[in-house]
N, CA, C and O of each residue as an XYZ file, in Angstrom:
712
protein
N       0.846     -1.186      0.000
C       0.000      0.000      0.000
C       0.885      1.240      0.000
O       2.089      1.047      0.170
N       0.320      2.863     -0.219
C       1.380      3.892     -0.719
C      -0.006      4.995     -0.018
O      -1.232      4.994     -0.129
N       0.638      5.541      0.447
C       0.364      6.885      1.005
C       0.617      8.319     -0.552
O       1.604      8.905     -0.997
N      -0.978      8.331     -0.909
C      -1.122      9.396     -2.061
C      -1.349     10.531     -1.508
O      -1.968     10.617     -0.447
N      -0.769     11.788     -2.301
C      -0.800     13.134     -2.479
C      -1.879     13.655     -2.917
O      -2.302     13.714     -4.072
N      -2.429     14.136     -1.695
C      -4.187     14.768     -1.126
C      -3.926     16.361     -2.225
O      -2.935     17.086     -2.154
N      -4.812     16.508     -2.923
C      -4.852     18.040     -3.135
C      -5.510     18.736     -2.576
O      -6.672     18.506     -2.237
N      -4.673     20.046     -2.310
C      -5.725     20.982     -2.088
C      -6.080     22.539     -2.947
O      -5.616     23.146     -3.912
N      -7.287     22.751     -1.849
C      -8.004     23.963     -2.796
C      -6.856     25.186     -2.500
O      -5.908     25.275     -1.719
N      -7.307     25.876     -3.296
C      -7.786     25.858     -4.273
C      -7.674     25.353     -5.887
O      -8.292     25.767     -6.867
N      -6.540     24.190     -5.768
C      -6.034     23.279     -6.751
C      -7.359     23.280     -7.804
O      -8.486     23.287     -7.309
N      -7.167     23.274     -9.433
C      -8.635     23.343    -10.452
C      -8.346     21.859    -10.207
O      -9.368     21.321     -9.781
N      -7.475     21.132    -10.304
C      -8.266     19.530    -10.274
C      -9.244     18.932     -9.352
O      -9.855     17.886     -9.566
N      -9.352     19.745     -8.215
C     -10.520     19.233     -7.605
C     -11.896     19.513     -8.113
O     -12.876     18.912     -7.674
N     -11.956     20.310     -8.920
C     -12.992     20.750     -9.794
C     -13.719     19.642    -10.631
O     -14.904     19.602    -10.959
N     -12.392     18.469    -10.978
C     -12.874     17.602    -11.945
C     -13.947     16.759    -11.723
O     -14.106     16.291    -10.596
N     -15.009     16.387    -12.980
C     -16.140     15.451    -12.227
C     -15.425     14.054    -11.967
O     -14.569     13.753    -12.798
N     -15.604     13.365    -11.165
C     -15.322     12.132    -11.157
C     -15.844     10.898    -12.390
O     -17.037     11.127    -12.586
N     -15.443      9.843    -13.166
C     -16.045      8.790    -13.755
C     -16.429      7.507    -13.275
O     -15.850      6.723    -12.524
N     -17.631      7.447    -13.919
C     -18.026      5.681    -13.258
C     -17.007      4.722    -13.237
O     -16.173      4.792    -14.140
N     -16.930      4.104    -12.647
C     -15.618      2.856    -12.507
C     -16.565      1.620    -13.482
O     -17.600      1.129    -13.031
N     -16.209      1.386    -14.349
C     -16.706      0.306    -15.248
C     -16.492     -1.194    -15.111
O     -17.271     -2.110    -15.377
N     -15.030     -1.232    -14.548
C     -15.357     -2.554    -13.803
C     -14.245     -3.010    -12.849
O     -13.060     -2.685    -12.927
N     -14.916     -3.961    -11.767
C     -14.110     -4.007    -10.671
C     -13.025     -5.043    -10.993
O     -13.194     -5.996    -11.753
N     -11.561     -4.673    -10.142
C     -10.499     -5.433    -10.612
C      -9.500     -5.026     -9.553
O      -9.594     -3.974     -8.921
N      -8.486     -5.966     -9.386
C      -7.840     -5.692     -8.492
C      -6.591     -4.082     -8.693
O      -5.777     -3.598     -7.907
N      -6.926     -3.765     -9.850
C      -6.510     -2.496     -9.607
C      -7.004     -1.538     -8.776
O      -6.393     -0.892     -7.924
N      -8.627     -1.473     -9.211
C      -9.426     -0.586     -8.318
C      -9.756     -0.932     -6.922
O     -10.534     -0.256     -6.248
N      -9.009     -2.253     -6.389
C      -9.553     -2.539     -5.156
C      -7.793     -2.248     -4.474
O      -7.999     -1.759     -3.363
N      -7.258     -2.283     -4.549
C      -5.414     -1.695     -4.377
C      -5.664     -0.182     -4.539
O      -5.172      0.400     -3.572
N      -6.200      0.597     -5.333
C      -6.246      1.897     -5.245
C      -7.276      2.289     -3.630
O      -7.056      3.104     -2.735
N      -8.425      1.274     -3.832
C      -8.767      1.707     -2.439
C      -8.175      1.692     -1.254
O      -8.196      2.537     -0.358
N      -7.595      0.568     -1.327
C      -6.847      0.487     -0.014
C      -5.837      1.558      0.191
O      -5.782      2.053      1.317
N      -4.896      2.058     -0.883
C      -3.954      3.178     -0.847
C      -4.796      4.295     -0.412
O      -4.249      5.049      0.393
N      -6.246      4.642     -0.823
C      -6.798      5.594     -0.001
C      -6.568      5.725      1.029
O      -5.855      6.505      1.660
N      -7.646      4.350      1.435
C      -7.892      4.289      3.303
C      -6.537      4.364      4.137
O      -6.518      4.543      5.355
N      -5.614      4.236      3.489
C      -3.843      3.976      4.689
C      -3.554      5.494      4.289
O      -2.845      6.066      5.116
N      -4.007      6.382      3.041
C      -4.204      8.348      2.909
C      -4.771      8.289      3.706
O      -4.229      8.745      4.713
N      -6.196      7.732      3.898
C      -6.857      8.852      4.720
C      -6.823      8.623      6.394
O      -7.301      9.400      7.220
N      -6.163      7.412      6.661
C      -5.674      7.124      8.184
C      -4.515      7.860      8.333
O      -4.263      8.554      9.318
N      -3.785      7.713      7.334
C      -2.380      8.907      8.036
C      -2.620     10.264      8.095
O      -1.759     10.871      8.732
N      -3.635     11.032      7.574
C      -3.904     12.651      7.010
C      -4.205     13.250      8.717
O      -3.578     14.224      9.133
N      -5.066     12.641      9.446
C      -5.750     11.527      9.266
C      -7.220     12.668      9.042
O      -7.302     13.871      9.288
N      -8.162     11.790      8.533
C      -9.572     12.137      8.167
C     -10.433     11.073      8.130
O      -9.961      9.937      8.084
N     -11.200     11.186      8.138
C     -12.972     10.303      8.006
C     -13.222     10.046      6.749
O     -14.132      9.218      6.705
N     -12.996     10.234      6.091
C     -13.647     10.263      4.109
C     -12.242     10.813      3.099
O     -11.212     11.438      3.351
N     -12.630     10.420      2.293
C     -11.587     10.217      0.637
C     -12.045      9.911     -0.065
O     -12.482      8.760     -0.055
N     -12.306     11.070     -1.524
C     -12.474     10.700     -2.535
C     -11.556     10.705     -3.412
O     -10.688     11.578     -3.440
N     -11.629      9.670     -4.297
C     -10.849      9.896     -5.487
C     -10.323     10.597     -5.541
O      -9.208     10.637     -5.021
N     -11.073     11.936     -6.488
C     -10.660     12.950     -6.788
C      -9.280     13.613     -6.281
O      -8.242     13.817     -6.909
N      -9.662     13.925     -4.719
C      -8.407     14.694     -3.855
C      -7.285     14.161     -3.926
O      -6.193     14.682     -3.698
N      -7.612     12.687     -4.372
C      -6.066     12.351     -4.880
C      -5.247     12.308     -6.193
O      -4.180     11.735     -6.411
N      -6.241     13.277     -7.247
C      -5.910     12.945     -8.644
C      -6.463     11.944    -10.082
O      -6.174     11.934    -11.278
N      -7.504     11.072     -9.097
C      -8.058     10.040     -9.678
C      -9.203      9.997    -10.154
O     -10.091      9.487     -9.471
N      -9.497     10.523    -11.461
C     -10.890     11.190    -11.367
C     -11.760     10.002    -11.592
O     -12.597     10.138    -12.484
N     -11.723      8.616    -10.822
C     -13.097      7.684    -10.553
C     -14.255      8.401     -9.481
O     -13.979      9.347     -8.744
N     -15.654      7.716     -9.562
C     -16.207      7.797     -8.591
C     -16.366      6.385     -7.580
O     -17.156      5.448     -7.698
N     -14.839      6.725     -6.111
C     -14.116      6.061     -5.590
C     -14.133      6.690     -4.712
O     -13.771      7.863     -4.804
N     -14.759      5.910     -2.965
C     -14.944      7.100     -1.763
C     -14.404      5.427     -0.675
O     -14.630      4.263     -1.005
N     -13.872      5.782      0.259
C     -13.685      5.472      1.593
C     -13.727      6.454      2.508
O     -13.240      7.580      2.404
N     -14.619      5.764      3.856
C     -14.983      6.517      4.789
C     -14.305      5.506      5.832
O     -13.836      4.413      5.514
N     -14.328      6.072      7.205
C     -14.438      5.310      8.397
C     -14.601      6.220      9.779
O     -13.573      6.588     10.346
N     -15.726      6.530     10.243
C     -16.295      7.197     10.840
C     -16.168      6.589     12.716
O     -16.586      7.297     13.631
N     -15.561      5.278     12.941
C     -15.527      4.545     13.989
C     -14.006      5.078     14.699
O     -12.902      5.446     14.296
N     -14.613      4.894     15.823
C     -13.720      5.454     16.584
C     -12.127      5.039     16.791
O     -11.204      5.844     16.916
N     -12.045      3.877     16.796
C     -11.276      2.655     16.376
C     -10.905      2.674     15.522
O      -9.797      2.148     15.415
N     -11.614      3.360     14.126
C     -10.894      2.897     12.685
C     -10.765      1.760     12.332
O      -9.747      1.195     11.930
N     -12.011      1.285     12.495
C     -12.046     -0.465     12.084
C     -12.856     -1.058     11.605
O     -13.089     -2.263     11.702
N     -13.807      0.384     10.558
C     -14.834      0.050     10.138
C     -15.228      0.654      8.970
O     -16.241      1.336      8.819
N     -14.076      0.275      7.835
C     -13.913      1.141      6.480
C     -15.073      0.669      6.103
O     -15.921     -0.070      6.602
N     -14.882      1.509      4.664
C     -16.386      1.647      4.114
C     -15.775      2.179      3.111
O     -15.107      3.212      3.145
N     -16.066      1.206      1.798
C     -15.461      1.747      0.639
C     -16.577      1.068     -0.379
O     -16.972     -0.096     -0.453
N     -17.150      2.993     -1.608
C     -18.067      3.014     -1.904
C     -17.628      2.857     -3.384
O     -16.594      3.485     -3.614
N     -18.042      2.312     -4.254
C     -17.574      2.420     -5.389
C     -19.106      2.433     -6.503
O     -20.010      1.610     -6.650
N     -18.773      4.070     -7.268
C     -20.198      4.446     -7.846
C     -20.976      5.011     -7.355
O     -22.058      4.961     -7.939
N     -20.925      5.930     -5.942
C     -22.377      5.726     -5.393
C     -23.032      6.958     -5.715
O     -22.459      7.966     -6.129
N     -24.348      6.820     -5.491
C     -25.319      7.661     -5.776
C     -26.763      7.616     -4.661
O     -27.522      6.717     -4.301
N     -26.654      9.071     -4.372
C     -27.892      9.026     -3.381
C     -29.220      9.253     -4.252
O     -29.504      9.943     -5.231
N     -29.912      8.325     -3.411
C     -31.314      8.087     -3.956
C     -32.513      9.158     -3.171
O     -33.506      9.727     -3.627
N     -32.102      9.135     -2.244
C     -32.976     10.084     -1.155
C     -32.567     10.781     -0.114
O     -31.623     10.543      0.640
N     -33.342     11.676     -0.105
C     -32.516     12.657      1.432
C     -33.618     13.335      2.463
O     -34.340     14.219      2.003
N     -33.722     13.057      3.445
C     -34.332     13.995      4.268
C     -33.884     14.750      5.413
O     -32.934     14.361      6.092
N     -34.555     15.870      5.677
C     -34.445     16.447      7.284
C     -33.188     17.418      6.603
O     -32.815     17.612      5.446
N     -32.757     17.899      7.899
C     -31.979     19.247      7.776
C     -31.118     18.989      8.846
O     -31.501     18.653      9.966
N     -29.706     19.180      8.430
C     -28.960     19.562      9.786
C     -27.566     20.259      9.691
O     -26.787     19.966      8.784
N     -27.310     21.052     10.506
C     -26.105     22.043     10.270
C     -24.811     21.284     10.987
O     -25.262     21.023     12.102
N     -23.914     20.959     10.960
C     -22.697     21.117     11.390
C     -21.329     21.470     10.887
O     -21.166     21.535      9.668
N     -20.456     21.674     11.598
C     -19.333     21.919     11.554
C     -18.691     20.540     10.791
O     -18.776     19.415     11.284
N     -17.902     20.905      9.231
C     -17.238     20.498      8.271
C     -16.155     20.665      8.089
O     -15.950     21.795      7.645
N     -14.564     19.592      8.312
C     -13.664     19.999      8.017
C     -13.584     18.892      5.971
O     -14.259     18.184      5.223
N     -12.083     19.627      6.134
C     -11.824     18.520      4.529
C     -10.044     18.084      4.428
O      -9.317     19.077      4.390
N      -9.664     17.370      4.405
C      -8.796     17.182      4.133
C      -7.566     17.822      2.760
O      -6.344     17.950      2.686
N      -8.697     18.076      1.886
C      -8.020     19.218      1.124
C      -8.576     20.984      1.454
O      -8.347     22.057      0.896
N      -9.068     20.732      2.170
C      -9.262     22.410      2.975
C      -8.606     22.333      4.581
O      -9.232     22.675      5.584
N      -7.180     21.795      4.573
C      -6.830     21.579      5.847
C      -6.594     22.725      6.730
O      -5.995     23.703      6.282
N      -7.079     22.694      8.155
C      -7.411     23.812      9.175
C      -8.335     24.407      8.949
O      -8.567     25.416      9.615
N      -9.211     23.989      7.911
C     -10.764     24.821      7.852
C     -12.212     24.474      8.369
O     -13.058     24.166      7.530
N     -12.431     24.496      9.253
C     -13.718     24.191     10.035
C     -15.107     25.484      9.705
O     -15.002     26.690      9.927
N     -15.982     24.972      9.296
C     -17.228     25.984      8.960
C     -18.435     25.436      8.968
O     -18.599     24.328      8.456
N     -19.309     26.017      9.459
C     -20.771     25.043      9.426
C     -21.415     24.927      7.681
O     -21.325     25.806      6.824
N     -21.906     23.881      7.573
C     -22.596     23.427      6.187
C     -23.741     22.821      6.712
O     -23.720     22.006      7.634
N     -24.809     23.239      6.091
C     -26.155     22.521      6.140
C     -26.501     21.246      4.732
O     -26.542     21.260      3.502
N     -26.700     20.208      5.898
C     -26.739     19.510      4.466
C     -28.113     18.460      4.903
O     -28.599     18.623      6.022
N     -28.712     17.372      3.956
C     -29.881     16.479      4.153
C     -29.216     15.852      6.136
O     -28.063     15.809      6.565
N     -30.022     15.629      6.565
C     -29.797     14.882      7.994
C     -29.925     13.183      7.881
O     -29.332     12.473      8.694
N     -30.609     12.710      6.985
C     -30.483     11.238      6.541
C     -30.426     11.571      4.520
O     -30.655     12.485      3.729
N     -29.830      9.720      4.519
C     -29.661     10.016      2.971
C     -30.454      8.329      2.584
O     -30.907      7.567      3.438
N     -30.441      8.167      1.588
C     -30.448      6.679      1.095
C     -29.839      6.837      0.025
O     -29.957      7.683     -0.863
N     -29.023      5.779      0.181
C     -27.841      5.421     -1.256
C     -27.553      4.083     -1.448
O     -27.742      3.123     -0.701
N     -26.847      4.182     -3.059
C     -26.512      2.810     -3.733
C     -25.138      2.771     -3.984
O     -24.830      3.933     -3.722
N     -24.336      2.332     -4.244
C     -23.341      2.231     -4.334
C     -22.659      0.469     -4.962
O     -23.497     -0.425     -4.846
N     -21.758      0.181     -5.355
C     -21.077     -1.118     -5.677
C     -20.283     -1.196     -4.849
O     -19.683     -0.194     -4.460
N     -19.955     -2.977     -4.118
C     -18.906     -3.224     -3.183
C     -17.589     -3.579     -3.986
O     -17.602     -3.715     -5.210
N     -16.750     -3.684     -3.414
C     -15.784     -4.337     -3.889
C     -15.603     -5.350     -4.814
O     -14.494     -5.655     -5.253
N     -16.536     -5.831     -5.100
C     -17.346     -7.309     -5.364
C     -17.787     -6.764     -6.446
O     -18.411     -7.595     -7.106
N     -17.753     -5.868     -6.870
C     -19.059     -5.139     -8.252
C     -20.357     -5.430     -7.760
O     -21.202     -5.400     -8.656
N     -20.894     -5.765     -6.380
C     -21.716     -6.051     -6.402
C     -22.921     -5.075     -5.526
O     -22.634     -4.911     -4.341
N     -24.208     -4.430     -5.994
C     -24.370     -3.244     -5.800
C     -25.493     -3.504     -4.158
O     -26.002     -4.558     -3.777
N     -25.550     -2.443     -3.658
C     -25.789     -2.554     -2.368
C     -26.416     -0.979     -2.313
O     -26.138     -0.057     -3.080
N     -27.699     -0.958     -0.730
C     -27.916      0.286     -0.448
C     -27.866      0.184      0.672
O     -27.899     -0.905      1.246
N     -27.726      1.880      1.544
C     -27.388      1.716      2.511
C     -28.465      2.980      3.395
O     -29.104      3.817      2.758
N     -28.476      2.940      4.113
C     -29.684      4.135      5.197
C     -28.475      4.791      6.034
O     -27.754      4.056      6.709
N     -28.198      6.582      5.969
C     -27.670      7.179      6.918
C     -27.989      8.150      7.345
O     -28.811      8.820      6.721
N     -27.471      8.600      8.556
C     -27.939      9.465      9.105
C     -26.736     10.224     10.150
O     -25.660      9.635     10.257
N     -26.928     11.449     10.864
C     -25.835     12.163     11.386
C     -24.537     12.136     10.414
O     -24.492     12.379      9.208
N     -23.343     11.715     11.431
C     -22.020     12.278     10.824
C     -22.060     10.965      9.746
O     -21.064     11.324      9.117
N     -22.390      9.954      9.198
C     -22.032      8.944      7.990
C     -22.673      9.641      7.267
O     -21.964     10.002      6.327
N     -24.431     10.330      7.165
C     -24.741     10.953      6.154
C     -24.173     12.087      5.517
O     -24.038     12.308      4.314
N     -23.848     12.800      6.543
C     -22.994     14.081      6.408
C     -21.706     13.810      5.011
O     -21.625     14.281      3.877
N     -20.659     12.619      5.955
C     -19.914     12.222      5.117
C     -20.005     11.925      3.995
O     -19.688     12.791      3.179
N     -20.545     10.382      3.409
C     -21.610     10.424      2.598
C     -21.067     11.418      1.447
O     -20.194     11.363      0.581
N     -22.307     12.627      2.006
C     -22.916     13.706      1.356
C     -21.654     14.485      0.679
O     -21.346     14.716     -0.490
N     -21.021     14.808      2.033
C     -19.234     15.556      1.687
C     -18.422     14.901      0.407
O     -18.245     15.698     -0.514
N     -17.979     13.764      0.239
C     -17.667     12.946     -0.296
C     -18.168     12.820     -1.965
O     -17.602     13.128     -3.015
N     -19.275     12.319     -1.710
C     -20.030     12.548     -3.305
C     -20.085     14.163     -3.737
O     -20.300     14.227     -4.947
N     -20.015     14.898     -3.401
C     -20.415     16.347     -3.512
C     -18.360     16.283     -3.870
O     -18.301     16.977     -4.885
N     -17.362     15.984     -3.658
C     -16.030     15.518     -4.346
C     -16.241     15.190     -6.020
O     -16.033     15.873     -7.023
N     -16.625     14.165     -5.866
C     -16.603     13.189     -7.291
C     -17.306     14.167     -8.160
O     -17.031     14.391     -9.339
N     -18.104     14.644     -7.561
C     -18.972     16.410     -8.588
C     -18.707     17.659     -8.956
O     -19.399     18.486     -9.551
N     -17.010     17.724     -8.294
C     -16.081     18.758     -8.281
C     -16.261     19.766     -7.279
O     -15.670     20.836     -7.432
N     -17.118     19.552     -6.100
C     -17.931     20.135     -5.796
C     -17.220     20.413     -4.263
O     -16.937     19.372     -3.669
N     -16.967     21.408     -3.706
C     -16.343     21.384     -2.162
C     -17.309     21.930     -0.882
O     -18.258     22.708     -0.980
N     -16.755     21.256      0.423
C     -17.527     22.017      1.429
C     -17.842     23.770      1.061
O     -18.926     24.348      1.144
N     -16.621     24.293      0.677
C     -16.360     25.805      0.296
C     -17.010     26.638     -0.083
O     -17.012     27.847      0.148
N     -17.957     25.646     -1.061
C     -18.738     26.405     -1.767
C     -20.036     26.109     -1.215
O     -20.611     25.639     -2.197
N     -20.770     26.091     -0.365
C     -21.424     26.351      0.663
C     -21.111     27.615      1.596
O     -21.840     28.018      2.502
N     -20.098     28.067      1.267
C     -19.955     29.056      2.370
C     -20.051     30.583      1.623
O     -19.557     30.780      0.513
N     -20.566     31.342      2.186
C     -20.426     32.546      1.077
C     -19.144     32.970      0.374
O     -18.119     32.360      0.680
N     -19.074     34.006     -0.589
C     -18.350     34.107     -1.394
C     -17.258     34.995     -0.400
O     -16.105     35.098     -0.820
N     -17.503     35.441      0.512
C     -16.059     36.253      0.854
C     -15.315     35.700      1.828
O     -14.176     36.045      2.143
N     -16.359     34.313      2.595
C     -15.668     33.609      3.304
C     -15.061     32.481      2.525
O     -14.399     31.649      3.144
N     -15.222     32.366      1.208
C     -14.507     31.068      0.594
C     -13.025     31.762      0.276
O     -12.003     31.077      0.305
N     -13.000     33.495     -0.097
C     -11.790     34.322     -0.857
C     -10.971     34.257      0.416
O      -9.791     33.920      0.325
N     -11.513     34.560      1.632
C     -10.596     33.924      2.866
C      -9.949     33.079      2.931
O      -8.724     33.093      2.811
N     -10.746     32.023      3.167
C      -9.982     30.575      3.104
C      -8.877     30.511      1.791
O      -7.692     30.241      1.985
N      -9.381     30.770      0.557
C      -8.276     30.587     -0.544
C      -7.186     31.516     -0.496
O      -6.079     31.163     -0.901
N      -7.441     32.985      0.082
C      -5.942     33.208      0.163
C      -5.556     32.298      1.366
O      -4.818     31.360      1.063
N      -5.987     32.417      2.927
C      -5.032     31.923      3.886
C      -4.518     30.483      3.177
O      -3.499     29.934      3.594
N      -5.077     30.083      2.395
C      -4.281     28.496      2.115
C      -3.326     29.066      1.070
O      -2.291     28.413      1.201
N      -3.204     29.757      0.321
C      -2.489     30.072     -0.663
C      -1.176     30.638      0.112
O      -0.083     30.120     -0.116
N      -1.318     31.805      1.109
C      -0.268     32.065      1.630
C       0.494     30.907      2.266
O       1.674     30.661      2.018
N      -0.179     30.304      2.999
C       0.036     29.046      3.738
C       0.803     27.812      2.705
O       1.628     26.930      2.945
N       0.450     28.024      2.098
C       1.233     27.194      0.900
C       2.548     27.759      0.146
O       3.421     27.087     -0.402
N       2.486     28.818      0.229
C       3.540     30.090     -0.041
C       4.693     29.807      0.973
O       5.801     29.697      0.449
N       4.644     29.694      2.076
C       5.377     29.690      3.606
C       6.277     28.213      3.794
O       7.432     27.944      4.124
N       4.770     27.238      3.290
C       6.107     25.916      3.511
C       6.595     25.742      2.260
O       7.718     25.263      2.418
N       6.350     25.879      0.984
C       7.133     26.553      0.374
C       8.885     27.260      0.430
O      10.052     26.878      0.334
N       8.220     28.304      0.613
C       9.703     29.101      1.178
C      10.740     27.906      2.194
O      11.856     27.653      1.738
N      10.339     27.267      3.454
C      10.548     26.906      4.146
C      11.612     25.344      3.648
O      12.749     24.918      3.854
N      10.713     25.051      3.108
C      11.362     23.369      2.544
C      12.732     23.665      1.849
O      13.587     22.918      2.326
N      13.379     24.725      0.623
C      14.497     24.510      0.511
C      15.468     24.932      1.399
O      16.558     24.360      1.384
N      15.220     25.987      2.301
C      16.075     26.097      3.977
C      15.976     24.450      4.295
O      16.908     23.697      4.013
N      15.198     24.160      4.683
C      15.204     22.568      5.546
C      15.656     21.937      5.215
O      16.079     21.052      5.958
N      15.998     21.915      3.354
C      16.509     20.401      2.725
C      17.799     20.936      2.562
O      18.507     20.031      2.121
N      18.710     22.391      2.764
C      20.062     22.579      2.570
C      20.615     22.932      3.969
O      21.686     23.535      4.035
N      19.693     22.460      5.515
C      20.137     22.048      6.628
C      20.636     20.686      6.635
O      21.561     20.193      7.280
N      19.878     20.202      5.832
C      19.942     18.443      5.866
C      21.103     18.320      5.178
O      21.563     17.180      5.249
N      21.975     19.363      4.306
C      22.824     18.401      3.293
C      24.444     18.800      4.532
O      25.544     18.305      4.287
């Protein structure tokens, strides 16, 4: 397994839509797993594709406290949504950004297992949330843009500067090292 390079925003490839995965194979089941060991080291709850460059529609979650209870969605699509609920949203490619997003409070979805074999599932609280976060990825689509327009120009400069800084920083560090 390999620990992949998460993008972030305001990167345009996260923009990209994600594609159906056409068929299951041990390529696409090795790419998942390289997720889930991304998204345990980052560490985060959810990974899509996308944030890593891969424009499938390809999501692992694991929402357990333990981390012992992946959940890897391949294809999915919500069928239904109800109720309302606000919370606080971070992202792994919006790292240090916490902001409330209102999104459905339960979902119903379909998705393919590992197996190609297709399955639905009933959620609700933080899995729907996720879920929701996640597919709203594969659509090019970010927490961010939920947030108004002058709080998203915030966030994109502070990450831009912030990206500017370690930047600067890394060739000092790597001509300490020599």
């Amino acid at each position: 397994m390999a620990i992949l390079d998460i993008l972030h925003f305001p990167d345009p490839r996260l923009r990209n839509r994600a594609h159906p995965v056409e068929r299951m194979d041990d390529r696409i089941r090795h790419l998942l797993d390289d997720m889930l060991e991304t998204m345990y080291e980052a560490p985060g709850i959810g990974l899509a594709a996308t944030q890593v460059n891969v424009p499938l529609r390809l999501v692992v979650m694991d929402i357990s406290e333990d981390k012992d209870q992946p959940l890897r969605l391949i294809n999915p699509e919500i069928l239904d949504r109800w109720g309302e609920e606000t919370s606080d949203e971070g992202c792994l490619s919006v790292p240090g950004i916490y902001e409330p997003v209102t999104r459905a409070q339960g979902i119903r979805m379909r998705a393919l297992d590992t197996e190609g074999q297709p399955f639905e599932l009933e959620a609700e609280g933080l899995l729907a949330v996720c879920i929701q976060h996640e597919i709203d990825h594969l659509d090019g689509r970010l927490f961010v843009d939920y947030l108004s327009n002058l709080k998203r120009q915030r966030i994109r400069k502070r990450l831009e500067k912030e990206a500017r800084q370690h930047r600067a920083k890394a060739p000092a560090a790597a001509a300490q090292a020599i």
